[in-house]
Each structure stands twice: as structure tokens, then as C-alpha cells.
C-alpha positions in Angstrom: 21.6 -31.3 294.7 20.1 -29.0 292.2 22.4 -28.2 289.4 21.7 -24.6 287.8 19.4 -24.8 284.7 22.3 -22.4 282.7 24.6 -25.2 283.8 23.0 -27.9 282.3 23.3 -26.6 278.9 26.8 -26.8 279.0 29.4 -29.6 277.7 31.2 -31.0 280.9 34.1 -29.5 279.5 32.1 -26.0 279.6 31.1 -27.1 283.1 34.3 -28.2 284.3 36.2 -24.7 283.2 33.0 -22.8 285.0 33.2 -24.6 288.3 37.3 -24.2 288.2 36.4 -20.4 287.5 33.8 -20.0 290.4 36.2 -22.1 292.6 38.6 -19.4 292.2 37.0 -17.0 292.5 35.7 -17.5 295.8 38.8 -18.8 297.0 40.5 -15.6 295.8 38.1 -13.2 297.4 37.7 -14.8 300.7 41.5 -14.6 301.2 41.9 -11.5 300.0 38.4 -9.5 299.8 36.0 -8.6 296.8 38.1 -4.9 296.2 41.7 -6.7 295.6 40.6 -9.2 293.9 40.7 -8.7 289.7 39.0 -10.1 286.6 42.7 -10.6 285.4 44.1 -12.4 288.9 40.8 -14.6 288.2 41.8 -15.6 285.1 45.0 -16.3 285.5 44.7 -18.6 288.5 41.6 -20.5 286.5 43.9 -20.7 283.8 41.8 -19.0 281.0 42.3 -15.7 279.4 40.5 -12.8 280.9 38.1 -12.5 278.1 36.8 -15.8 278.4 35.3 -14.5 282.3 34.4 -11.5 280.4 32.6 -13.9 278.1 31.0 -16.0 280.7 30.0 -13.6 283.2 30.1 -10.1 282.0 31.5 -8.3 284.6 33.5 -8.5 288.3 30.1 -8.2 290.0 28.5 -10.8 288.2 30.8 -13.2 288.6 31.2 -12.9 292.3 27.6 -12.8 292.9 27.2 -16.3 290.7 30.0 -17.9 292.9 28.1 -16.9 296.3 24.6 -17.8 295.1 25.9 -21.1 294.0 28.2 -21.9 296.8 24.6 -21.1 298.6 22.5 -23.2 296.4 24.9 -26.1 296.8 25.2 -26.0 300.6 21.4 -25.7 300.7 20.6 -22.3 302.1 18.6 -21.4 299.5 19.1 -18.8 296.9 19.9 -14.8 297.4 15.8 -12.9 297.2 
């Protein structure tokens, strides 16, 4: 398994928090779809404040995408052209 290059650079606390983040946030959107799902439900579930995804990921969008491409990466279909 491949671990992202941006991943590396982080403590494995950093990495830890991000994986709990990304975990969530797929979780959340498959059971309840991309449009219900918020920034602040994220958060709160990952158990960081909302600024901290803001922080990491910059927006909704960009944090989604990051989840899917690595879920993706990790199960070895490749990455998103």
C-alpha cells in the first residue's frame, strides 16, 4: 500500500486525526449523501473543531474528494484522472 506523499509529512498524531477525519467523512456521506452532510456534522463526529477541517482541507469539496480518492488509492483502483 502506497501512503500519500502529503501524508508522510505528518506526525502520526497529524495522521491519526486525518484518517479519523476521512473516516468520517465517508462514513457520513455514504449514509446520508454529499448534500446533507456538513463541514460542522464532520467535525463534530471526528471530534475536532470545524476550523481544524477548514484548516486541513479547505473546503466541503475538497475534503470529500480526498476521502474518495484515497479510499480508491487504498483499495487499489487507482487514482481519480
Amino acid at each position: 500500500m502506497t501512503v500519500p506523499s502529503n501524508e508522510q509529512r505528518l506526525t502520526p498524531r497529524q495522521q491519526e486525526r486525518r484518517r479519523r477525519i476521512l473516516d468520517v467523512a465517508r462514513k457520513l456521506t455514504a449514509e446520508q449523501g454529499y448534500e446533507a452532510v456538513s463541514m460542522r456534522t464532520i467535525a463534530a463526529k471526528s471530534g475536532v473543531a470545524e476550523k481544524t477541517l477548514y484548516n486541513i482541507f479547505v473546503t466541503k469539496d475538497r475534503l470529500i474528494a480526498t476521502a474518495a480518492q484515497e479510499r480508491r488509492v487504498r483499495n487499489g483502483l487507482g487514482t481519480l484522472a
